[in-house]
Phi, psi and omega in degrees: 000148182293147178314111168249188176207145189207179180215154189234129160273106220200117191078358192081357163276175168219128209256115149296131197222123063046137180189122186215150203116112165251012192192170182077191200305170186265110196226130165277145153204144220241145142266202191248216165232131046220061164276179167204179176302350180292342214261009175240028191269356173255343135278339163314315165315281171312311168313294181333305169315326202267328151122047172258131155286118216220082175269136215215107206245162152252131226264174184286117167136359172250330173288133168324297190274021182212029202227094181282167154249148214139100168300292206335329196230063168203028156323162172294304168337310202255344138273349152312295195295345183260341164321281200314317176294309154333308161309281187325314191269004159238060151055032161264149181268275169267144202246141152272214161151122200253135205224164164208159200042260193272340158298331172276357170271326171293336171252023154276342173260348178294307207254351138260002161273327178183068134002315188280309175322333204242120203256345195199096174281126155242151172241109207254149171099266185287117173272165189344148196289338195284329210264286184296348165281329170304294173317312184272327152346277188271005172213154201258000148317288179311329218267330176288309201275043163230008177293336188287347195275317157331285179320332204261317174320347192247122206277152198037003166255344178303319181285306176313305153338276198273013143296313191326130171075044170053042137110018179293341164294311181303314190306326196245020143270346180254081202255009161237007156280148183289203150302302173269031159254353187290306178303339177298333171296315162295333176281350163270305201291346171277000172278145175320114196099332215285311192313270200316345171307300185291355186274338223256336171289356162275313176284343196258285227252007150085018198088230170262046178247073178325011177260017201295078221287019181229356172237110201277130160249065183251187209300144159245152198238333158336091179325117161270113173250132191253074201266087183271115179253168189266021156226056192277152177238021162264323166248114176283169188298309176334264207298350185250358164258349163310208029229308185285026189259326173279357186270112201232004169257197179304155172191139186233147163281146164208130190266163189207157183291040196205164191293226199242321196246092178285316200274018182236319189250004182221032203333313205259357170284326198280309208286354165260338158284355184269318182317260233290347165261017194247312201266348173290302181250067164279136205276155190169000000 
């Protein structure tokens, strides 16, 4: 069956969602910024095929119906915590889950909130929080490609900036989106808010600050998969081979000749390691 959409009530919000699949095991999958679940419409189609249930949400501060206002309520906690709500309200128990930019920072923060719920983590891009808050400390690589991250923390001029020119700042980050995902993408960001909601998982969760004193980013045992590409212009090698320092379950790396926008530039490579770790950790 074809990829649909829908909304879910889920947190006291309502989540606009992606949904492919009606039966077999289960995979949440989150995006980053500056997205939406569309940036996962060319993997859902293969999960599905593969005989996965597949919810793909536009996450809070992208969904209409899910844009609190407040950095205070875009914390890791609270973005963490809407995985779970999402699962709950459409009545799954234990999960896989697949995560990218900031969607793998909510689910890092999802898999150090309550682990037993999660049967499988890919991560894609970003490693662990603790590794990349290490890195930017301490290597002075990581500390350039994360000055951007400064900029998106200062409330109205990071919207102004990538508003400016109908929105030509978001446009030449998304330089490995088709066209028609770039509109799809526009059509959330020209509603009222949505740019500071999503601006606002920079400012509610402090960047890359693993001190999060409600969220522990501390050993993980969960199975893990780790998609990385080495020419990424956000993330350096320093934080993603730290990564494997937290790590006390299975865990695997997988490197790949390629930038920040994996599912764009490398579709049928990433959609065959999420396969092969989903058949790898089957819930049971």
């Amino acid at each position: 069956m074809p990829t649909t959409i829908g909304e879910i009530q889920a947190n006291g919000m309502t989540f606009r969602c992606r949904f492919a699949g009606e039966a077999g095991e289960p995979v949440i999958l989150l995006h980053g910024f500056p997205e939406t679940s569309h940036m996962w419409a060319g993997l859902l189609p293969a999960l599905e095929a593969a005989g996965y249930r597949c919810v793909a949400p536009d996450q809070r501060g992208y969904s209409p119906g899910a844009r609190p206002e407040g950095i205070s309520s875009y914390s890791y906690r609270a973005i963490g915590m809407d995985v779970f709500a999402i699962a709950d309200a459409c009545g799954l128990g234990r999960f896989h889950l697949i995560g990218h930019d900031w969607g793998a920072g909510a689910g890092w923060a999802a898999v150090a909130l309550a682990p037993a719920r999660i049967a499988s983590w890919t991560a894609l891009s970003v490693p662990h929080i603790a590794s990349f808050g290490s890195a930017i400390r301490n290597d002075a690589g990581q500390r350039q490609m994360s000055q951007y991250i400064t900029f998106f923390q200062e409330p109205g001029v990071a919207e102004a900036a990538l508003s400016a020119d109908d929105f030509a700042g978001l446009k030449r980050i998304w330089s490995e989106s088709a066209p028609v995902e770039v509109e799809e993408y526009l059509s959330v960001f020209r509603q009222p808010g949505a740019l500071a909601a999503a601006l606002n998982w920079y400012r509610g969760s402090r960047g890359i600050d693993p001190t999060d004193p409600e969220v522990l980013f501390g050993p993980v045992d969960t199975p893990t998969l780790l998609i990385w590409g080495n020419r990424d212009m956000a993330i350096g090698r320093t934080a993603v081979e730290g990564a494997v320092h937290f790590m006390t379950g299975p865990y695997r790396l997988v490197e790949l000749d390629a930038g920040h926008w994996l599912v764009q530039e490398a579709p049928g490579r990433i959609a065959s390691e999420i396969l092969a770790d989903l058949r790898a950790n089957r819930i049971g």
